[in-house]
N, CA, C and O atoms as a CHARMM CRD file, in Angstrom:
* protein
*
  328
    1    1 UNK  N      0.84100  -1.17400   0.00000 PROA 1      0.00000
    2    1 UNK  CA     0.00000   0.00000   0.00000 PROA 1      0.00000
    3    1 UNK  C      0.88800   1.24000   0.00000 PROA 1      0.00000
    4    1 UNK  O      1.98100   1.23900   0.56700 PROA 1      0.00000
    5    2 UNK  N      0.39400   2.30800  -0.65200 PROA 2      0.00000
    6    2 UNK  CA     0.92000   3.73200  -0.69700 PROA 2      0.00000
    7    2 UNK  C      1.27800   4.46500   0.19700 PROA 2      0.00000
    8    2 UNK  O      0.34000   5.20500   0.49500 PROA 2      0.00000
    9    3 UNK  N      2.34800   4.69700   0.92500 PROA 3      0.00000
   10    3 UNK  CA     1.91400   6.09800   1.73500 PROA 3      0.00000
   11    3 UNK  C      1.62100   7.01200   1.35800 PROA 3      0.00000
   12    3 UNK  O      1.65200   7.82000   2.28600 PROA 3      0.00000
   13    4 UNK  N      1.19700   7.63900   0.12500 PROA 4      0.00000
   14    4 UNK  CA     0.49500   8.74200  -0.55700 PROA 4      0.00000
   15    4 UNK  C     -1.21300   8.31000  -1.17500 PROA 4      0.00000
   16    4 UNK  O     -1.74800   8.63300  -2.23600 PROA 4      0.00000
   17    5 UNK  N     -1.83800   7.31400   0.18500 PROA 5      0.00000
   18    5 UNK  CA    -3.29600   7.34100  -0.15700 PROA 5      0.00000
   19    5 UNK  C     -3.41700   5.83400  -0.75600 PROA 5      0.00000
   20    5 UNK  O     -2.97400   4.75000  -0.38000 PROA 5      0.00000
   21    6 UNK  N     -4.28500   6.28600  -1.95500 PROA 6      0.00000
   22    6 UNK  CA    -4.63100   4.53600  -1.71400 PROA 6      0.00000
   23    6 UNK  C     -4.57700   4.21400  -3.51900 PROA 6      0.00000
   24    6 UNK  O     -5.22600   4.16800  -4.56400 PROA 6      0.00000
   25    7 UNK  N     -3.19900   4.04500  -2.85100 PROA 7      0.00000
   26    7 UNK  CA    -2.92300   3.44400  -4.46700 PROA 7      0.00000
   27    7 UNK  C     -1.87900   2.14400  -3.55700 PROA 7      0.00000
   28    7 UNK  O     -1.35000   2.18500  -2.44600 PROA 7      0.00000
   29    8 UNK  N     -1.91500   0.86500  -4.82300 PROA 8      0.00000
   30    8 UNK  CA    -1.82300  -0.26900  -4.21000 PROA 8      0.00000
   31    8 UNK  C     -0.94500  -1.38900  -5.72100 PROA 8      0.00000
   32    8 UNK  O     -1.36200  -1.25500  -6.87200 PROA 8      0.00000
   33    9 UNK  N     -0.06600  -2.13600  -5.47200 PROA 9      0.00000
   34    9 UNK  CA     1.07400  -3.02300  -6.38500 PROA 9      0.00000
   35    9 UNK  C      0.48500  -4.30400  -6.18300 PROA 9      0.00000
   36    9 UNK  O      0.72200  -5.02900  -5.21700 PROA 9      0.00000
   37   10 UNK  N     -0.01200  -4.47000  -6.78600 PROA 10     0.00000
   38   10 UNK  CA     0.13300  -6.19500  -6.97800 PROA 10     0.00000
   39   10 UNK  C      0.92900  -7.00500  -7.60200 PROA 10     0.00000
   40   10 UNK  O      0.98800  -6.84500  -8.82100 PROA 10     0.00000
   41   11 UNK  N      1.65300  -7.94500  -7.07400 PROA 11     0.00000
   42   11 UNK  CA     2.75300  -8.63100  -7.68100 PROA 11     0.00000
   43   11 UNK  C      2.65800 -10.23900  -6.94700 PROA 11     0.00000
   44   11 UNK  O      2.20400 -10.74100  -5.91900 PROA 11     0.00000
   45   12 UNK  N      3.54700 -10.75600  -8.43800 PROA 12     0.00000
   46   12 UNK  CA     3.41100 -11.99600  -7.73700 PROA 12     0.00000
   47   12 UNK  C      4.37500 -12.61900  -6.35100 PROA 12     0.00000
   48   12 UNK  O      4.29600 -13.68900  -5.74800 PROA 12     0.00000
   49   13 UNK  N      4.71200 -12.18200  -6.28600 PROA 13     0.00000
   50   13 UNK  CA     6.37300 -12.36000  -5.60700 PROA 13     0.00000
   51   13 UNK  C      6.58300 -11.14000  -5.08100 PROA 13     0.00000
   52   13 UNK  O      5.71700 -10.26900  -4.99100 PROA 13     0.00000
   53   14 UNK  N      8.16900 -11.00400  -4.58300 PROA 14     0.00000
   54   14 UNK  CA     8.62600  -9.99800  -4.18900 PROA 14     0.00000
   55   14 UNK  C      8.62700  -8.63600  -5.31900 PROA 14     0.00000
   56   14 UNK  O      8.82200  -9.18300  -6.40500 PROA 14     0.00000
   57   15 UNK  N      8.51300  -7.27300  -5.54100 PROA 15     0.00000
   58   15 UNK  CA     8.46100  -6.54200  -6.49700 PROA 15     0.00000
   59   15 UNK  C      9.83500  -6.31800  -6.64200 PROA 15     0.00000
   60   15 UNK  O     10.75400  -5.94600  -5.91300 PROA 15     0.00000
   61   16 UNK  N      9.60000  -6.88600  -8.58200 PROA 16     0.00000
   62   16 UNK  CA    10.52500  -6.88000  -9.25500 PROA 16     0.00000
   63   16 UNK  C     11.06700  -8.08100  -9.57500 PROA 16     0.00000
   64   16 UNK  O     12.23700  -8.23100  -9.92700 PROA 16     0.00000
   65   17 UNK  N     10.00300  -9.21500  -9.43000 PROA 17     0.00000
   66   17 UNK  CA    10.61200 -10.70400  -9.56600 PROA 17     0.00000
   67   17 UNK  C     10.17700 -11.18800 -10.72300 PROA 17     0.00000
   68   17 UNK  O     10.67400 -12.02300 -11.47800 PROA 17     0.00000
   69   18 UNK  N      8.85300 -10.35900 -10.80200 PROA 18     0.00000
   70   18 UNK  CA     8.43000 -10.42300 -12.06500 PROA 18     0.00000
   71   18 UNK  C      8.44000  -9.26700 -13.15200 PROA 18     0.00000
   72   18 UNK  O      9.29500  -8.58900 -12.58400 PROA 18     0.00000
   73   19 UNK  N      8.23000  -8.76300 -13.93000 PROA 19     0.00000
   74   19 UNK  CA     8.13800  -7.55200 -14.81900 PROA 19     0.00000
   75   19 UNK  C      6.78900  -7.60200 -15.27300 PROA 19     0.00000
   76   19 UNK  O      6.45600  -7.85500 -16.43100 PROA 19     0.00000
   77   20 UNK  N      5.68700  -7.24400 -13.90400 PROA 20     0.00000
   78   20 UNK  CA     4.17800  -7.46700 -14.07400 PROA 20     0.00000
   79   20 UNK  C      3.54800  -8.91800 -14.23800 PROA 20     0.00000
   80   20 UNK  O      4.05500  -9.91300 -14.75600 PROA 20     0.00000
   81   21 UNK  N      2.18200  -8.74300 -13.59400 PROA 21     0.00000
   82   21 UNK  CA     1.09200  -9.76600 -13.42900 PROA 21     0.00000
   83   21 UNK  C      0.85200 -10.59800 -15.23300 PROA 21     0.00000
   84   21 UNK  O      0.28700 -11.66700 -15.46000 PROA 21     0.00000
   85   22 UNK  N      1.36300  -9.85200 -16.02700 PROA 22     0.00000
   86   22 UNK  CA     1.41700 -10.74600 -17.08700 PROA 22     0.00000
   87   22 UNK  C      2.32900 -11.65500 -17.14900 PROA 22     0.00000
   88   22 UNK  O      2.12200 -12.77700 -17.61200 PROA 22     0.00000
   89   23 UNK  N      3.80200 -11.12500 -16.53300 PROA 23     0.00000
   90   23 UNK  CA     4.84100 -11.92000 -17.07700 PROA 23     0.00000
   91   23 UNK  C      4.47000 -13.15700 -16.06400 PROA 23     0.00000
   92   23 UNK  O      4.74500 -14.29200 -16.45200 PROA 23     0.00000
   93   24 UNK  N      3.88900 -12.98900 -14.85100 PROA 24     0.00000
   94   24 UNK  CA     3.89900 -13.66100 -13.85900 PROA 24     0.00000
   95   24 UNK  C      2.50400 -14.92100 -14.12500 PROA 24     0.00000
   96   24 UNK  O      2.52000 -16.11500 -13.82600 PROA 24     0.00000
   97   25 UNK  N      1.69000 -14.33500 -14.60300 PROA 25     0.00000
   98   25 UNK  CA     0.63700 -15.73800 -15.11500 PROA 25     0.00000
   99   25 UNK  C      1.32400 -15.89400 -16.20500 PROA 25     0.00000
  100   25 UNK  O      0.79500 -16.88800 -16.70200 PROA 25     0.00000
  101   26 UNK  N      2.10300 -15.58600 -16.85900 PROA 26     0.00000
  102   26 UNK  CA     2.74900 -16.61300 -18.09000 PROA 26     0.00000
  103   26 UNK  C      4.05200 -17.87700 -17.85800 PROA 26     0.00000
  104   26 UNK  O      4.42700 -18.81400 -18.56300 PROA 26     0.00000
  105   27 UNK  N      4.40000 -17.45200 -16.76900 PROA 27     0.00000
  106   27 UNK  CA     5.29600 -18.29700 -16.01700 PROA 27     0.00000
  107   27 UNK  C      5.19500 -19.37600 -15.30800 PROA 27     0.00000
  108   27 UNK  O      6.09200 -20.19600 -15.11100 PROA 27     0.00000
  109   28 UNK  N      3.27600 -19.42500 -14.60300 PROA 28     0.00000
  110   28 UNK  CA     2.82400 -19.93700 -13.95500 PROA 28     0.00000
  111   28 UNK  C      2.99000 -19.55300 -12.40200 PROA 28     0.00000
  112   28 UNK  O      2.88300 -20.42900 -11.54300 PROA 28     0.00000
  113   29 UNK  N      3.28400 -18.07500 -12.03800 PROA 29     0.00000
  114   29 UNK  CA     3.57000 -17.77900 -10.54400 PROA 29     0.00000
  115   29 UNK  C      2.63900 -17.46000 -10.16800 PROA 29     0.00000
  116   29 UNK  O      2.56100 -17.29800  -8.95000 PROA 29     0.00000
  117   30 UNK  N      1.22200 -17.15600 -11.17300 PROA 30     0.00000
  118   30 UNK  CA     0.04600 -16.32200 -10.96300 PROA 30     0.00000
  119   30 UNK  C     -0.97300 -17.15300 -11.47100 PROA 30     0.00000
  120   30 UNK  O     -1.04400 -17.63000 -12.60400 PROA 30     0.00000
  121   31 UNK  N     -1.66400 -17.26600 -10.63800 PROA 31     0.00000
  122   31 UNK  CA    -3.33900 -17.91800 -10.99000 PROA 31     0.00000
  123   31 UNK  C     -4.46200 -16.72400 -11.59000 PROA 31     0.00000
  124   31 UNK  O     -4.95100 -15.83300 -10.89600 PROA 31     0.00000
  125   32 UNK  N     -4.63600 -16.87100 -12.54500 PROA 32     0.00000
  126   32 UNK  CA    -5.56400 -15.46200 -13.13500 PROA 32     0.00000
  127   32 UNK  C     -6.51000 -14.96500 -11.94800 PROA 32     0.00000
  128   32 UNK  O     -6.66100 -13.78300 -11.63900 PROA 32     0.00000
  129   33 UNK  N     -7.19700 -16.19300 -11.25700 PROA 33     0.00000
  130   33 UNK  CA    -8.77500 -16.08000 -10.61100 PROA 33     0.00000
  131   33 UNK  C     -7.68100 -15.76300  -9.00200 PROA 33     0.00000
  132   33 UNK  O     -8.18000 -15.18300  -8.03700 PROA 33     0.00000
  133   34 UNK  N     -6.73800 -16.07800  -8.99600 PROA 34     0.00000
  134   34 UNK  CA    -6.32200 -15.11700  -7.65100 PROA 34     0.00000
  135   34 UNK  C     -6.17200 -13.90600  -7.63600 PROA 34     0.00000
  136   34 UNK  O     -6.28500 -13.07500  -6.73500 PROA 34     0.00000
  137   35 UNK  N     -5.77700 -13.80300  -9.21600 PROA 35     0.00000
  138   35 UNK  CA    -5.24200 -11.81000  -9.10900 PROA 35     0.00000
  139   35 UNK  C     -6.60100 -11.47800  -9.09800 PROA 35     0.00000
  140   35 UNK  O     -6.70300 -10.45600  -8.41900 PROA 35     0.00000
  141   36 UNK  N     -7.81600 -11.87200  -9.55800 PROA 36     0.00000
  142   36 UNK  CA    -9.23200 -11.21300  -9.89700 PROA 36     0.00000
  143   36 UNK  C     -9.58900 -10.99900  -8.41800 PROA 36     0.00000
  144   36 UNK  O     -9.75600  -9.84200  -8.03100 PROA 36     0.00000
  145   37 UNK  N     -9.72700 -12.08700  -7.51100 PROA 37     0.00000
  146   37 UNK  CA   -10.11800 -11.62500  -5.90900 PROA 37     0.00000
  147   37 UNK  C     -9.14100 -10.56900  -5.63600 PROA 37     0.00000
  148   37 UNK  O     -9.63300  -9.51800  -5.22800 PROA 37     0.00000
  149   38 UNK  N     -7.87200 -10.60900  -5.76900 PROA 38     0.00000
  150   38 UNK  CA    -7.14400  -9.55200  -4.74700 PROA 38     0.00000
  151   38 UNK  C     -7.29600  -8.37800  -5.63300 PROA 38     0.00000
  152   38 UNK  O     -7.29000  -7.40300  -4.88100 PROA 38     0.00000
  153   39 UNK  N     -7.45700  -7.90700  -7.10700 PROA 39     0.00000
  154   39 UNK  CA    -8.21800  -6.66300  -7.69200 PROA 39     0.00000
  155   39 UNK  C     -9.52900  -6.33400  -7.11300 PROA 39     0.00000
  156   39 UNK  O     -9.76200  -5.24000  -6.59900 PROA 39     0.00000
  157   40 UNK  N    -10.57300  -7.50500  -7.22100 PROA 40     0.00000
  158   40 UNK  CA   -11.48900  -6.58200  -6.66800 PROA 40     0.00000
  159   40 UNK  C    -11.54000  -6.43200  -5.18100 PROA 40     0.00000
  160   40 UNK  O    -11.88400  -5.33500  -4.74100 PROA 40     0.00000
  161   41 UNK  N    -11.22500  -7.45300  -4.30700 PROA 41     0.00000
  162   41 UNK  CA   -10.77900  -6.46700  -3.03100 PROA 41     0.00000
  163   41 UNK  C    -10.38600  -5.51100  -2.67500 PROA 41     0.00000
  164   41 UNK  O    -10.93500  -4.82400  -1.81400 PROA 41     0.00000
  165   42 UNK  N     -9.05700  -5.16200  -3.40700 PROA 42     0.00000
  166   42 UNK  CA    -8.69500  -3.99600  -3.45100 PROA 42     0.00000
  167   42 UNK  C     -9.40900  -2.62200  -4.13000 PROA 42     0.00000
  168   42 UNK  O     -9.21600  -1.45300  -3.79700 PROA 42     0.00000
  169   43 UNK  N    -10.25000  -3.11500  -5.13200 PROA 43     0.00000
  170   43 UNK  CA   -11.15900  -2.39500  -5.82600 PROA 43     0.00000
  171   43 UNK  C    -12.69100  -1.57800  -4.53300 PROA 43     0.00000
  172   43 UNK  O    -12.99400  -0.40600  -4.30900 PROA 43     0.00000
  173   44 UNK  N    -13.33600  -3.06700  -3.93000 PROA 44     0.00000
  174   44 UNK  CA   -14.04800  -2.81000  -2.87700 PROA 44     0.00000
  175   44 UNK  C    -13.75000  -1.84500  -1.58600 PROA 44     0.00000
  176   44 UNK  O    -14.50600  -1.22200  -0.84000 PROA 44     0.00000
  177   45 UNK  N    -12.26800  -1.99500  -1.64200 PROA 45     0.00000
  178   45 UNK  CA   -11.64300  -1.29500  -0.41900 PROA 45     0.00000
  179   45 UNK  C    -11.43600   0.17100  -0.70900 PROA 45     0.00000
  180   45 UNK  O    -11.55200   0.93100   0.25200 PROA 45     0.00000
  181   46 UNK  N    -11.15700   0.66100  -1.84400 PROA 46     0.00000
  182   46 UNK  CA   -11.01700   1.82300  -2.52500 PROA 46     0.00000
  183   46 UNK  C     -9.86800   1.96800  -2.92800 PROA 46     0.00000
  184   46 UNK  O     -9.39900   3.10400  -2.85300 PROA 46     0.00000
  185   47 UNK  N     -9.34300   1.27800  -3.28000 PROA 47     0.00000
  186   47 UNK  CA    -7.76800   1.13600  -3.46300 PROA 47     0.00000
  187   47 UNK  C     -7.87400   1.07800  -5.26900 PROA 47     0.00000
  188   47 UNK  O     -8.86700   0.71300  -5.89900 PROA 47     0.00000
  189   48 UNK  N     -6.72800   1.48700  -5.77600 PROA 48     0.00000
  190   48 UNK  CA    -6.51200   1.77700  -7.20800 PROA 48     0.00000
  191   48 UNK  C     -4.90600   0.84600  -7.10700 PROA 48     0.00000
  192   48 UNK  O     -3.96500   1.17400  -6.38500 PROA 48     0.00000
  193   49 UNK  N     -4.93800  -0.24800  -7.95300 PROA 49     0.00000
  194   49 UNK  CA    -4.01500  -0.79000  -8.69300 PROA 49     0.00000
  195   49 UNK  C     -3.16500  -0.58600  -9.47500 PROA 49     0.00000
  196   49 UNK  O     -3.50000  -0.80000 -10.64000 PROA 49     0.00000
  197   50 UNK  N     -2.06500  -0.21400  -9.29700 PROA 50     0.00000
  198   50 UNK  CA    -1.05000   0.55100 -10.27400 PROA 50     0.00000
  199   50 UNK  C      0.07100  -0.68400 -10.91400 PROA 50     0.00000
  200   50 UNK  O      0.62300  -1.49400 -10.16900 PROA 50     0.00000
  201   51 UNK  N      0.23500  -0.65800 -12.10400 PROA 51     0.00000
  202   51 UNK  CA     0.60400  -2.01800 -12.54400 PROA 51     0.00000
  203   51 UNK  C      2.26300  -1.72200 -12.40600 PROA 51     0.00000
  204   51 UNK  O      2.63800  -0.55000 -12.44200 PROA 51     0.00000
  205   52 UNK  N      3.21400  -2.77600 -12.25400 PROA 52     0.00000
  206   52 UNK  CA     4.04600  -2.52800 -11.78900 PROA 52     0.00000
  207   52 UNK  C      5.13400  -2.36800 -12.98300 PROA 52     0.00000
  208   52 UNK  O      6.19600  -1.86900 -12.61000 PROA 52     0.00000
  209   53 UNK  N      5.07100  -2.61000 -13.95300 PROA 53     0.00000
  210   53 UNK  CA     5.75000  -1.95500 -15.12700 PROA 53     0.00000
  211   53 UNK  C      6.00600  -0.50000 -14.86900 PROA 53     0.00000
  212   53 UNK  O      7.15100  -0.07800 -14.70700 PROA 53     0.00000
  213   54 UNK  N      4.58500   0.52800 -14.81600 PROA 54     0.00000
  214   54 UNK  CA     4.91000   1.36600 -14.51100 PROA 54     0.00000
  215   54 UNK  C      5.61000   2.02700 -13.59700 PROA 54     0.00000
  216   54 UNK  O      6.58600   2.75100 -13.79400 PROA 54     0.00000
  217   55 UNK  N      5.06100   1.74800 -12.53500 PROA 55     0.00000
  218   55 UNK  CA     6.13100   1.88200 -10.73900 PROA 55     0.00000
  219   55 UNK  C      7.72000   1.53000 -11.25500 PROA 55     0.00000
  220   55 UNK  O      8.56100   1.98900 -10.48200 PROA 55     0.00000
  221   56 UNK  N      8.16300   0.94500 -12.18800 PROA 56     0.00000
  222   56 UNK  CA     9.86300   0.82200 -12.54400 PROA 56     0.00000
  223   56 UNK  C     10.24300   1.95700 -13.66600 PROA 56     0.00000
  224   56 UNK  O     11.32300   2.02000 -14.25300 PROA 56     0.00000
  225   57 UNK  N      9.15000   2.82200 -13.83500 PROA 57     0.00000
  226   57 UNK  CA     9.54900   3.84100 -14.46900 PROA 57     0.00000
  227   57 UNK  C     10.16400   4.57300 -14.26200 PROA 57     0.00000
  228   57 UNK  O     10.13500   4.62800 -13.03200 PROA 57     0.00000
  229   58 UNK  N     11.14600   5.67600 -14.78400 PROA 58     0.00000
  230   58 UNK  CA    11.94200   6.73500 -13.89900 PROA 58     0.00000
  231   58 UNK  C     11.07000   7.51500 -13.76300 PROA 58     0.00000
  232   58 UNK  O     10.02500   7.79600 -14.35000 PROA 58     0.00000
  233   59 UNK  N     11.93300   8.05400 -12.39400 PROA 59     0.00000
  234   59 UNK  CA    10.74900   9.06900 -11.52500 PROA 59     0.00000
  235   59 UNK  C     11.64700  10.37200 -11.94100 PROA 59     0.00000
  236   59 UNK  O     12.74300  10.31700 -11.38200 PROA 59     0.00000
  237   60 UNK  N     11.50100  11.44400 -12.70800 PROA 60     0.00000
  238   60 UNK  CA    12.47500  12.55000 -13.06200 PROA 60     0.00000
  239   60 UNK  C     11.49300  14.11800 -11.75600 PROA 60     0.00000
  240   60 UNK  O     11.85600  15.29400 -11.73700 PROA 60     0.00000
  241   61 UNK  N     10.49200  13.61300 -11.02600 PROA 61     0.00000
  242   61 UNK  CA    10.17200  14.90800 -10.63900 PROA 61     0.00000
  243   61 UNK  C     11.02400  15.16500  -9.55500 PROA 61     0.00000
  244   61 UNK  O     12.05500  14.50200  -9.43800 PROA 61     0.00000
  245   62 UNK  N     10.62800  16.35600  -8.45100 PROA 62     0.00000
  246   62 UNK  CA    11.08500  16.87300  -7.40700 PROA 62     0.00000
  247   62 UNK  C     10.91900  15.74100  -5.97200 PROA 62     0.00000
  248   62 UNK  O      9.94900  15.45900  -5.26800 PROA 62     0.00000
  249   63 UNK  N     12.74000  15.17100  -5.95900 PROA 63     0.00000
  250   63 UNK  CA    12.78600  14.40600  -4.87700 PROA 63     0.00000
  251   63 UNK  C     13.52200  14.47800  -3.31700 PROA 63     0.00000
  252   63 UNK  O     13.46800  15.70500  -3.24400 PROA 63     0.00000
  253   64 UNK  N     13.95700  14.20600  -2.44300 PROA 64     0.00000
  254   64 UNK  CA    14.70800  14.19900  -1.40400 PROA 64     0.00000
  255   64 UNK  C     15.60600  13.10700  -1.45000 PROA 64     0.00000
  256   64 UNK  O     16.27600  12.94600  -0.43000 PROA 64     0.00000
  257   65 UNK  N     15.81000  12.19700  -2.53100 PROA 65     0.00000
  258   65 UNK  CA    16.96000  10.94100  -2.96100 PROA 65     0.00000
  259   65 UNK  C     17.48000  11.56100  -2.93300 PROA 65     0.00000
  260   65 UNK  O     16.72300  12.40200  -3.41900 PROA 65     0.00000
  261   66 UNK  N     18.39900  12.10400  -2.74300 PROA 66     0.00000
  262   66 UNK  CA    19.53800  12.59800  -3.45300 PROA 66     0.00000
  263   66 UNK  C     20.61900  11.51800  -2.97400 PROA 66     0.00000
  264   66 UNK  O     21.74000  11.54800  -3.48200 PROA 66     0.00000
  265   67 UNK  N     20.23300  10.38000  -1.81500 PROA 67     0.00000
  266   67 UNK  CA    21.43500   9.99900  -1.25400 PROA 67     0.00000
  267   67 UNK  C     21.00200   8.26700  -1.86600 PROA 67     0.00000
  268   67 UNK  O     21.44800   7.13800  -1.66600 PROA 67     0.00000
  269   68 UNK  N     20.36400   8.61500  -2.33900 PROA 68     0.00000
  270   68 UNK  CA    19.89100   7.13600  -3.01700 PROA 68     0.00000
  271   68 UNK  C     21.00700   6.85100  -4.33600 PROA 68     0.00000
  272   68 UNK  O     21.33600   7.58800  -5.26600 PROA 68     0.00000
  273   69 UNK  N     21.46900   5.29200  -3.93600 PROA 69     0.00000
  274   69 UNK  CA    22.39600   5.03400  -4.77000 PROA 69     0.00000
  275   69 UNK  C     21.86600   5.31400  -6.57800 PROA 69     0.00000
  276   69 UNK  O     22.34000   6.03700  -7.45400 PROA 69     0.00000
  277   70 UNK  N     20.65400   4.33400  -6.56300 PROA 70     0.00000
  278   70 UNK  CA    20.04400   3.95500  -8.00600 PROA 70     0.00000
  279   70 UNK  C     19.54600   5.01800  -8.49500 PROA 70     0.00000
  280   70 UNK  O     19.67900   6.08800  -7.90300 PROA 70     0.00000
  281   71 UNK  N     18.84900   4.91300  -9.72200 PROA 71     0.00000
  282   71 UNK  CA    17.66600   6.11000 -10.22600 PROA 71     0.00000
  283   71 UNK  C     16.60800   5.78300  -9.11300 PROA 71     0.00000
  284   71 UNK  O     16.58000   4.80200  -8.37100 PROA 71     0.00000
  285   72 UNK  N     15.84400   6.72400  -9.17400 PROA 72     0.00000
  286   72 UNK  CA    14.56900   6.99900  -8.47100 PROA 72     0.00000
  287   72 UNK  C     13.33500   6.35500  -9.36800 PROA 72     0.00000
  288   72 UNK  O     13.63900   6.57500 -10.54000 PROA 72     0.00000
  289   73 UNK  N     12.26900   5.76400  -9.32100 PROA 73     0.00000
  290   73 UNK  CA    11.60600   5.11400  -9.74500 PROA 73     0.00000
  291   73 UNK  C     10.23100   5.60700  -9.22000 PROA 73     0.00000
  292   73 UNK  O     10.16800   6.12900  -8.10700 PROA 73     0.00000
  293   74 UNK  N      9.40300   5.49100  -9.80200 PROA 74     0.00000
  294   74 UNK  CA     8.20800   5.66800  -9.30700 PROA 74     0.00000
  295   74 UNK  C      7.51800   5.29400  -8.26400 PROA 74     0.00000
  296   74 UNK  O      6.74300   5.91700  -7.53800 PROA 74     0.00000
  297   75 UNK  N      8.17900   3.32200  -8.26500 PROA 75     0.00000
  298   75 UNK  CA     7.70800   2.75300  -6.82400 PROA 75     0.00000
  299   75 UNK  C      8.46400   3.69700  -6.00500 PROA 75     0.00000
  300   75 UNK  O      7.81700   4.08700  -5.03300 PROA 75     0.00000
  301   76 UNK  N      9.74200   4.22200  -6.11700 PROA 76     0.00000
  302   76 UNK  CA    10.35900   4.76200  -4.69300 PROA 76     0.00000
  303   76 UNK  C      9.51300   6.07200  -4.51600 PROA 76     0.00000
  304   76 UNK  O      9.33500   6.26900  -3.31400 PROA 76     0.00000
  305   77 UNK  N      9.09900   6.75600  -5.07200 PROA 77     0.00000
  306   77 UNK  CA     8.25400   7.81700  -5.08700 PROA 77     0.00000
  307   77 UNK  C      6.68000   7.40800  -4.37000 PROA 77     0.00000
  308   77 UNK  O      6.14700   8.07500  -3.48300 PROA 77     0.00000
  309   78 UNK  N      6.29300   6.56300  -4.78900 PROA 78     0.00000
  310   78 UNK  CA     4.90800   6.34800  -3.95100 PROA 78     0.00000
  311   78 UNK  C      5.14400   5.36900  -2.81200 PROA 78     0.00000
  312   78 UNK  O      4.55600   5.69600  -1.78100 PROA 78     0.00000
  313   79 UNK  N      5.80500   4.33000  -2.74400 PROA 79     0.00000
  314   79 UNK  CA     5.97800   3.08500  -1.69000 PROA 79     0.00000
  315   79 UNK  C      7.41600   3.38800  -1.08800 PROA 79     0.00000
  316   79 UNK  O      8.01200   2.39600  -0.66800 PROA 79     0.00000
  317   80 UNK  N      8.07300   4.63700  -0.98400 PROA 80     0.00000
  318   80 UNK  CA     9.26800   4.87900  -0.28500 PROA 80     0.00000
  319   80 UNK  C     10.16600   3.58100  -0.43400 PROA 80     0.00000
  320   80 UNK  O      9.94600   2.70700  -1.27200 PROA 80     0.00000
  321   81 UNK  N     11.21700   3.56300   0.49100 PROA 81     0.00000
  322   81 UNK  CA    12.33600   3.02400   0.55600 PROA 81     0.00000
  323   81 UNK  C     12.44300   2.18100   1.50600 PROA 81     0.00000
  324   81 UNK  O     12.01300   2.74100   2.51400 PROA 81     0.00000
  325   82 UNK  N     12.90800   0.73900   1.83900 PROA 82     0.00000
  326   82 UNK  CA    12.42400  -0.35700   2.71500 PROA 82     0.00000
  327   82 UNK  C     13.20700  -0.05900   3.60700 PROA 82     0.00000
  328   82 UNK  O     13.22500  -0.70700   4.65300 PROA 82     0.00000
């Protein structure tokens, strides 16, 4: 979940094990009818699904990384830093 509200990653695995819920039911790590319950749960809950292709996008806006080794990414922008 987001700390900027209610936006929410679904993945099969740890993020970044897969390169999205497609690559991950094509592999067999993902059961279609599991991702459908945990979408619309998350859907019911008010939560918005952000696919994780995108979240590995570069993040080029206004950040406080500066001490962050890697590029900045979008997940690090909405789901901070572990």
């Amino acid at each position: 979940m987001s700390k900027f509200g209610s936006l929410a990653e679904v993945c099969a695995d740890n993020p970044g094990a897969f390169l999205g819920t497609d690559e991950a039911r094509e592999e067999g790590a993902l059961d279609p009818a599991d991702l459908a319950t945990v979408e619309q749960a998350l859907t019911e809950l008010g939560y918005v699904s952000v696919p994780e292709e995108l979240l590995e996008s570069d993040y080029e806006g206004p950040s406080a990384l500066e001490h962050f080794a890697a590029r900045p990414t979008w997940w690090t922008r909405f789901f901070g830093l572990w």
